[in-house]
C-alpha positions in Angstrom: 14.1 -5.9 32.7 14.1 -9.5 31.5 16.4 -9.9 28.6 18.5 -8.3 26.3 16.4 -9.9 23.4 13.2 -8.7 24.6 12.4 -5.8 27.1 10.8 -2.5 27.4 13.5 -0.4 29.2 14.5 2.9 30.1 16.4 5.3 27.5 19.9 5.1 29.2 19.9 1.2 29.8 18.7 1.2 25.9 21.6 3.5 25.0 24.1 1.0 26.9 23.1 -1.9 25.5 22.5 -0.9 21.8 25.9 1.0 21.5 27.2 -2.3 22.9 25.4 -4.8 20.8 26.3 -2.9 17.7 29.9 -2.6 18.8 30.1 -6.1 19.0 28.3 -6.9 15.7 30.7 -5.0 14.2 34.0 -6.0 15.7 33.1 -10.0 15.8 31.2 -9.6 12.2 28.6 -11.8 13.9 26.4 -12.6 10.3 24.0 -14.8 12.3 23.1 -11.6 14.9 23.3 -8.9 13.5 19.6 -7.0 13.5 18.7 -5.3 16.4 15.0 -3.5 17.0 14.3 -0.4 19.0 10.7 0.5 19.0 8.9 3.2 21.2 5.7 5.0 21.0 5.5 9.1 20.4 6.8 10.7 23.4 8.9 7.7 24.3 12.3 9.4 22.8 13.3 7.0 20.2 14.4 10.5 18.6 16.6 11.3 20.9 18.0 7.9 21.8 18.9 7.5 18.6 20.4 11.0 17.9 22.8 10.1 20.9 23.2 6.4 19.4 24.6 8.3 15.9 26.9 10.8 17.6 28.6 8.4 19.8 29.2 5.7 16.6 30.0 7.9 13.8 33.2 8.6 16.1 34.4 5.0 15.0 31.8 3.7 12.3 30.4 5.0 8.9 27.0 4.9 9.6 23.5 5.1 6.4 20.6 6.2 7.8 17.9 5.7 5.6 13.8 5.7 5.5 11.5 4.0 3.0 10.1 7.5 1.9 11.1 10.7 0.8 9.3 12.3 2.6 10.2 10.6 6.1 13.6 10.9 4.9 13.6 14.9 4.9 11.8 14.8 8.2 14.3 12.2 9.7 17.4 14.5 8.6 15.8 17.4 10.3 15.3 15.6 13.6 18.8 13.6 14.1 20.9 15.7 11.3 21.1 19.6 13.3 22.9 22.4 12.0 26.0 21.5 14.4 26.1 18.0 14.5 28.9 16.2 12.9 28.3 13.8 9.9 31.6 13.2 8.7 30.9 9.5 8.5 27.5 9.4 8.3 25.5 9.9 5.1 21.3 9.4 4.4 19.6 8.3 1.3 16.2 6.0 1.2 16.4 2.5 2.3 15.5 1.4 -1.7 18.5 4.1 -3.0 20.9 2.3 -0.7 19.7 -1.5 -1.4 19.7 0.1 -5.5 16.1 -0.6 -6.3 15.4 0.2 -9.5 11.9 0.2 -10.9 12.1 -2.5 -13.8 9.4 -2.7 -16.4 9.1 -6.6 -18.2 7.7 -5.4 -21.3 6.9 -9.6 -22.1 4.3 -9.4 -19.1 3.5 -6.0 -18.9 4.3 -5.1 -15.5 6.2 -3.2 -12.9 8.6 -4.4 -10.0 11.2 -3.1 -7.9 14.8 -5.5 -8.5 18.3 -4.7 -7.4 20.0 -2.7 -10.3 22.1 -4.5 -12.1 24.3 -1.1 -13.7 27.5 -1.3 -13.5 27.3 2.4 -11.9 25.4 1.4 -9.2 26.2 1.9 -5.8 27.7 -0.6 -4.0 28.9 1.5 -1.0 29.2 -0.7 2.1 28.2 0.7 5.7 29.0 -0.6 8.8 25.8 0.1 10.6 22.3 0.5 8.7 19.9 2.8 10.7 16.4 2.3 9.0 14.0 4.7 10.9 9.9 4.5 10.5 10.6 0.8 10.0 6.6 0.3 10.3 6.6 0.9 7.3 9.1 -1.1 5.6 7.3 -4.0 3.4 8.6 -7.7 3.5 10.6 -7.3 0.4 12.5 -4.7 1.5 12.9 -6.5 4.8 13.9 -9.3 3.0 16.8 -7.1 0.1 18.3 -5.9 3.7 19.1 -9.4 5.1 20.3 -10.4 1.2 22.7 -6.9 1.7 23.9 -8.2 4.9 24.4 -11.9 3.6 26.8 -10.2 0.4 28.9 -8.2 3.6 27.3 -4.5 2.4 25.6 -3.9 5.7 27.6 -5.7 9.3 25.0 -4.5 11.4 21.1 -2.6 11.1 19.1 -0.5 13.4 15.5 -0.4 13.1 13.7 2.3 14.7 10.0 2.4 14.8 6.4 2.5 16.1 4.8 -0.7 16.4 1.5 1.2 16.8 1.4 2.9 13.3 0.1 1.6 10.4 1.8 -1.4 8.9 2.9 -2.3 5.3 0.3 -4.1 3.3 2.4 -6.8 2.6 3.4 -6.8 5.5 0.8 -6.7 8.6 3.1 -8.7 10.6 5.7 -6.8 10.1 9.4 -8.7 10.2 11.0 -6.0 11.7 9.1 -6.6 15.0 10.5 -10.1 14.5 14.5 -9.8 14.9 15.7 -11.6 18.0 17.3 -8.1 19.8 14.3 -6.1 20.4 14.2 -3.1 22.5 11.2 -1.6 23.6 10.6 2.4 25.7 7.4 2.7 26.9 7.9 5.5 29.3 6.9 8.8 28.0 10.4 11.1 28.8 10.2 14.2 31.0 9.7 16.6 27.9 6.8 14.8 26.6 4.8 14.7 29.9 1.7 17.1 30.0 1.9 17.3 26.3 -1.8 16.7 25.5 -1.0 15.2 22.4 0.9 13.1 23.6 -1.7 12.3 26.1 -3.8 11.1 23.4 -1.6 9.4 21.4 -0.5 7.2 24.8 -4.4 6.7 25.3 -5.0 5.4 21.3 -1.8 3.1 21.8 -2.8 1.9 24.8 -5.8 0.7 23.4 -4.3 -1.1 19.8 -2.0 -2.4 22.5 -4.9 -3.7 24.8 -7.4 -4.4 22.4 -10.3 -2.7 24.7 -11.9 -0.7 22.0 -14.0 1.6 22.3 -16.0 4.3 20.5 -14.4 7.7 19.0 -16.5 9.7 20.8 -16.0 8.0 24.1 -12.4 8.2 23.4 -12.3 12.3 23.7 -14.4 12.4 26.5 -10.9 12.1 28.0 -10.2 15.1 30.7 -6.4 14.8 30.3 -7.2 16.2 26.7 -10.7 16.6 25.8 -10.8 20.5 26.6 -7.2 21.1 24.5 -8.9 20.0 21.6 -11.1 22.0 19.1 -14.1 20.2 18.1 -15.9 20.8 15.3 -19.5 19.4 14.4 -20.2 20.6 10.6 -17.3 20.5 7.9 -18.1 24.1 6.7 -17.1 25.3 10.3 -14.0 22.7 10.1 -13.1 24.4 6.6 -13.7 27.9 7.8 -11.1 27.5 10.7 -8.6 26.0 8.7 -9.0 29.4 6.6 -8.3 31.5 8.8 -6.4 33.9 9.6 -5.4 36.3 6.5 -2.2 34.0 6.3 -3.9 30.8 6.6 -2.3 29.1 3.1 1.0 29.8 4.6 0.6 28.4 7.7 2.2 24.5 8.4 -1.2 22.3 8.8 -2.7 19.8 6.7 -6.3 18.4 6.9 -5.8 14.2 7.5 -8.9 12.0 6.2 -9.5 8.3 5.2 -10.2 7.9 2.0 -8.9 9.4 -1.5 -13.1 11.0 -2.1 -12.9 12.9 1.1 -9.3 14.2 0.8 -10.3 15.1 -2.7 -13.2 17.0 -1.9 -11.0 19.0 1.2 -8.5 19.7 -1.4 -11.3 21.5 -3.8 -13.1 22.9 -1.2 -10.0 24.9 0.2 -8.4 25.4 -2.9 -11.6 27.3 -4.0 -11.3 29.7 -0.7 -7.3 29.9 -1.1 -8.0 31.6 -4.8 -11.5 33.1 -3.8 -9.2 35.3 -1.4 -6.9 36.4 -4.5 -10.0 37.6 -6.5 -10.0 34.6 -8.8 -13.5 32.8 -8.9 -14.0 29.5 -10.3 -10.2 28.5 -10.6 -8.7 26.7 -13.9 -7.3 23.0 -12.3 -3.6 24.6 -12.0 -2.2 27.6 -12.0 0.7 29.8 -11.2 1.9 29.6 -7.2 -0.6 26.4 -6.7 1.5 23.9 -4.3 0.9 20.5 -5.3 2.2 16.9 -4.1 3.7 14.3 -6.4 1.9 11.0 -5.8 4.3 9.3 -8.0 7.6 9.8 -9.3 8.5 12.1 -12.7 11.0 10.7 -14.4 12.3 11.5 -17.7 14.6 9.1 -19.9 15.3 7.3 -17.1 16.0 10.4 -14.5 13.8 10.8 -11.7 13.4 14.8 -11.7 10.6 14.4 -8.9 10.5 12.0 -6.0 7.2 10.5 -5.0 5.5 13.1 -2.3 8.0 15.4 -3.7 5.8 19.2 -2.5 6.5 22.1 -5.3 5.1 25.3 -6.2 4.1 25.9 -10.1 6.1 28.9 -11.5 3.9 27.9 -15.0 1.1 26.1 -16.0 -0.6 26.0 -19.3 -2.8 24.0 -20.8 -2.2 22.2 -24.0 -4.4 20.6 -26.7 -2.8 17.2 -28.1 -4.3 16.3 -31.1 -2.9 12.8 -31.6 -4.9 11.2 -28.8 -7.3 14.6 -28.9 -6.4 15.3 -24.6 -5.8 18.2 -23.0 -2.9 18.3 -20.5 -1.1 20.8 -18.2 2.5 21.7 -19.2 4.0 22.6 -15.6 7.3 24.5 -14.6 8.6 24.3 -10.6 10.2 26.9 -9.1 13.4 25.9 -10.4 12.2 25.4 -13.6 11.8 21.4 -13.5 9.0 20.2 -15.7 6.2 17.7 -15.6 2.7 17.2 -17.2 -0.7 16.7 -15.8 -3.7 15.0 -17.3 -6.6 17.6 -17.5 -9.3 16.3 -15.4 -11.6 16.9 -18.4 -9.7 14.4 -20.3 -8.3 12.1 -17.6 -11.4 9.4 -19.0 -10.4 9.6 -22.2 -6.8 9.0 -21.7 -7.7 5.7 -19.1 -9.5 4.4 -21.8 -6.5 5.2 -24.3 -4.0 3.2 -21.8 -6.7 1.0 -21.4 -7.0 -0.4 -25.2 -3.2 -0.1 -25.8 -3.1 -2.5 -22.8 -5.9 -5.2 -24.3 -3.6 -4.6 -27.4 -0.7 -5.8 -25.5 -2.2 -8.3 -23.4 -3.6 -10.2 -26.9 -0.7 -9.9 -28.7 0.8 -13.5 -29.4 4.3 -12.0 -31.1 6.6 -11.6 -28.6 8.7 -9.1 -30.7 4.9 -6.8 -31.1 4.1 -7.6 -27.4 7.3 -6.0 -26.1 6.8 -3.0 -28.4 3.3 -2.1 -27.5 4.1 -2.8 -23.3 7.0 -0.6 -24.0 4.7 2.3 -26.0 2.0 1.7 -22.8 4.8 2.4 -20.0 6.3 5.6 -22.3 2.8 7.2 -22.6 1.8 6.2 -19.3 4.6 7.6 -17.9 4.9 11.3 -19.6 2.2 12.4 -17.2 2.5 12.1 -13.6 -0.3 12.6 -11.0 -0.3 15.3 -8.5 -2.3 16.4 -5.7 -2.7 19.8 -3.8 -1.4 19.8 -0.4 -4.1 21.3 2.1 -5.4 17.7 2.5 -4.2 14.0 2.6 -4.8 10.5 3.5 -4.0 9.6 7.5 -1.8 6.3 5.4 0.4 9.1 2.9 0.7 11.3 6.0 2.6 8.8 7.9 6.2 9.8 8.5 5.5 13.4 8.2 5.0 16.0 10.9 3.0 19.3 11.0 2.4 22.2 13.7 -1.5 21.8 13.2 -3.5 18.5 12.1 -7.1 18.6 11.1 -8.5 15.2 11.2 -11.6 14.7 10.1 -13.4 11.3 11.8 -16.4 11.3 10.3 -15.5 8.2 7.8 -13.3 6.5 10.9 -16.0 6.7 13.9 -18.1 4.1 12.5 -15.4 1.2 11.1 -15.7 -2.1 11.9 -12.1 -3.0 12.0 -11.2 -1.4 15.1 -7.6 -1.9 15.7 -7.1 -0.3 12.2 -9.7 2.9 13.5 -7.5 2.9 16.7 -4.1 3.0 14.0 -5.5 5.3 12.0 -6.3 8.1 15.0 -2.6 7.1 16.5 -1.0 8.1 13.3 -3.4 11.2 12.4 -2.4 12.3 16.1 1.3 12.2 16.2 1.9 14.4 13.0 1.1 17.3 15.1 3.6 19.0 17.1 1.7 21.6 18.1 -2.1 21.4 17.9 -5.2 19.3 17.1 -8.6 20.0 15.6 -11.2 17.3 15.1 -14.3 17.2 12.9 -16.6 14.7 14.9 -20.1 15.2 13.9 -22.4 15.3 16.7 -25.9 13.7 14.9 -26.7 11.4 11.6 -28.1 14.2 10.0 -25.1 16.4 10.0 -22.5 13.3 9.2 -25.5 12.5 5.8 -25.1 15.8 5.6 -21.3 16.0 4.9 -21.3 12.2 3.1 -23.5 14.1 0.3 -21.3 16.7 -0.2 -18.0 14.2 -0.4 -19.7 12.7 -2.9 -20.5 15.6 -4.9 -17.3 17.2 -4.3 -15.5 14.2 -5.5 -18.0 13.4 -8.3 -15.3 14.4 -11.5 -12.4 11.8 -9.4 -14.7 9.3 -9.1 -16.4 9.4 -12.3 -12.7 9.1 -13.9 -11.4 6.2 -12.1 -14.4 4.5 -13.4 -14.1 5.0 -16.8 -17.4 6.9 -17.1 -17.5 10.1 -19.7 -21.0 12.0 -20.0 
């Protein structure tokens, strides 16, 4: 071990020294040190280490754990928050909840931004630590509203726990966090992770991001520490007839993890097709009644968010509505607990992008500032009345990130053959650690097969595709 600032150290000398450098931050209200990173890679314990870190401080300090999702949030309160453990002092919220990001609309220029609050109801709880986990993913303005929270004494001192190895922000690729002057680093795997053979090939993919020796997918599973754990498939109807099975198969907690939005959409027909082929219904409507779907957005109505973004639900109702003023069709939707939202029909999802599309020009011409605000303000109303959601059997590796599953099905056919290959390398790492349990790999064996499965992406994801262009037959 070399310094405090920057090592890669075992979990009890990490523990130590944290807990100490914290303490001290505290006590001494040291505003000019006061950021400390621990990063680790899966297996490493970060988990744990912080677990411990929380039980011992909450003794002494109110402690905000947050994440920059929803949906890492409710899988970060389910790994450090147990049943039994004692949270008297410590509460969780997202990392833009507890900086109060708002999502402002300048109806002059006709756009969207995050900005602090400024309602007087806001919260302006202060914390005495800040624990932001999967801080790989936290973008440079957020990096930079935490420092302006510490500067304005809401924050004394702020734990980032991370991966260094996942994907990074797009703003962001070199990642601030990774920047603070106390950085600690565990890079042995703990006891309860060896053998794992997941973890086997998630050490292997980081070791080469971290070494920059790339080389090709398939080389990469011709591993022996893991290559006969795996289940390989070579054709994506074999890949989809798997993931169908057994009788219970829509129950069970797995999710198919591709590259781009085309192939995750044509998974998510494909499967969706067998899940209601096996209840008797053929050629399904686009939603109905126990459908799960994922919010890629938030629903919010006069100014309450009713839905998060990646918010999972199941439809209790779904019926399809003719509006006659912009002549659309759109799905009026109940949750389980009788929450609403609406959904563009795909059949008129062209129409209504063109719709947005003019009031914008409108907008964007107008020279009267008094007419400009009105029409941005009509845009951002209409706009927002519907929300998009997808269903949840498949998604992209970057919207998967932060959540965990029993059984991952990644499909490489898109990833084998990218030129960036640190990104191919971050995209497998990721894809690989949301499995607890078991991995499943469609790697097609020959061009013909991987043409094979292109064409029907493409066809699959023709009605997507032809409505984020604009293009109405």
């Amino acid at each position: 071990m070399e310094t405090a600032s920057n090592i890669s150290t075992t979990q009890n000398k990490a523990f130590e020294e944290i807990f100490a450098k914290l303490d001290n931050m505290i006590k001494t209200n040291m505003v000019w040190d006061n950021e400390i990173s621990l990063s680790g890679a899966a297996g490493t314990g970060k988990t744990y280490l912080t677990t411990k870190l929380v039980q011992k401080l909450q003794k002494e300090y109110h402690i905000t754990i947050t994440a920059p999702t929803h949906k890492a949030l409710q899988v970060l309160r389910q790994n450090l928050l147990g049943e039994d453990a004692d949270t008297t002092n410590v509460e969780t919220k997202t990392l833009q909840s507890f900086l109060n990001l708002k999502l402002v609309t300048d109806y002059d220029k006709g756009i969207q931004k995050f900005e602090p609050s400024k309602a007087k109801d806001k919260d302006e709880t202060n914390t005495d630590i800040l624990i932001v986990d999967e801080s790989s993913m936290v973008s440079g303005n957020l990096y930079d509203y935490v420092i302006k929270a510490i500067e304005i004494g809401r924050i004394k001192a702020v734990l980032y726990v991370g991966d260094e190895y996942q994907l990074l922000p797009v703003d962001n690729h070199k990642n601030k966090v990774l920047e603070v002057k106390n950085k600690y680093r565990l890079e042995k795997i703990v006891r309860q992770a060896q053998g794992s053979y997941i973890i086997n090939m998630a050490t292997k993919a980081r070791n080469i991001i971290k070494s920059k020796q790339y080389i090709s997918i398939k080389e990469f599973f011709e591993d022996e520490t893991f290559k006969n754990n795996v289940q390989f498939f070579t054709n994506q109807k074999d890949f989809h007839n798997d993931f169908c099975t057994p009788d219970t198969w829509a129950k069970k907690d797995k999710v198919i993890a591709s590259f781009t939005n085309a192939s995750v959409e044509s998974h998510n027909r494909i499967i969706r097709n067998r899940y209601w082929e096996n209840q008797n219904v053929i050629s399904p409507l686009p939603l109905l009644q126990s459908d799960k779907v994922i919010f890629q957005e938030a629903n919010v109505i006069n100014e309450k968010i009713i839905h998060q973004n990646s918010d999972i639900v199941e439809l209790s109702s779904a019926k399809k509505i003719y509006f006659e003023p912009l002549k659309i069709y759109f799905w009026d939707c109940l949750d389980l607990n009788n929450k609403p939202f609406k959904v563009i029909d795909p059949d008129s999802k062209t129409r209504f992008k063109n719709i947005l599309d003019d009031i914008a020009k409108n907008a964007k011409s107008e020279k009267n500032y008094t007419e400009r605000t009105k029409k941005w303000k009509f845009f951002f109303e209409l706009k927002e009345l519907f929300v998009d959601v997808k269903y949840t059997y498949a998604s992209t590796i970057h919207k998967l990130q932060g959540s965990t599953y029993e059984t991952v099905y990644i499909d490489l056919s898109e990833i084998e053959n990218m030129k960036d290959k640190d990104m191919m390398f971050r995209l497998l790492y990721v894809a690989i650690t949301r499995a607890s349990t078991n991995i499943k790999v469609l790697l097609p064996t020959n061009e013909d097969t991987t043409l094979i499965d292109i064409q029907n992406n493409v066809l699959n994801s023709l009605d997507s595709r032809l409505d984020m262009l604009g293009i109405e037959f």
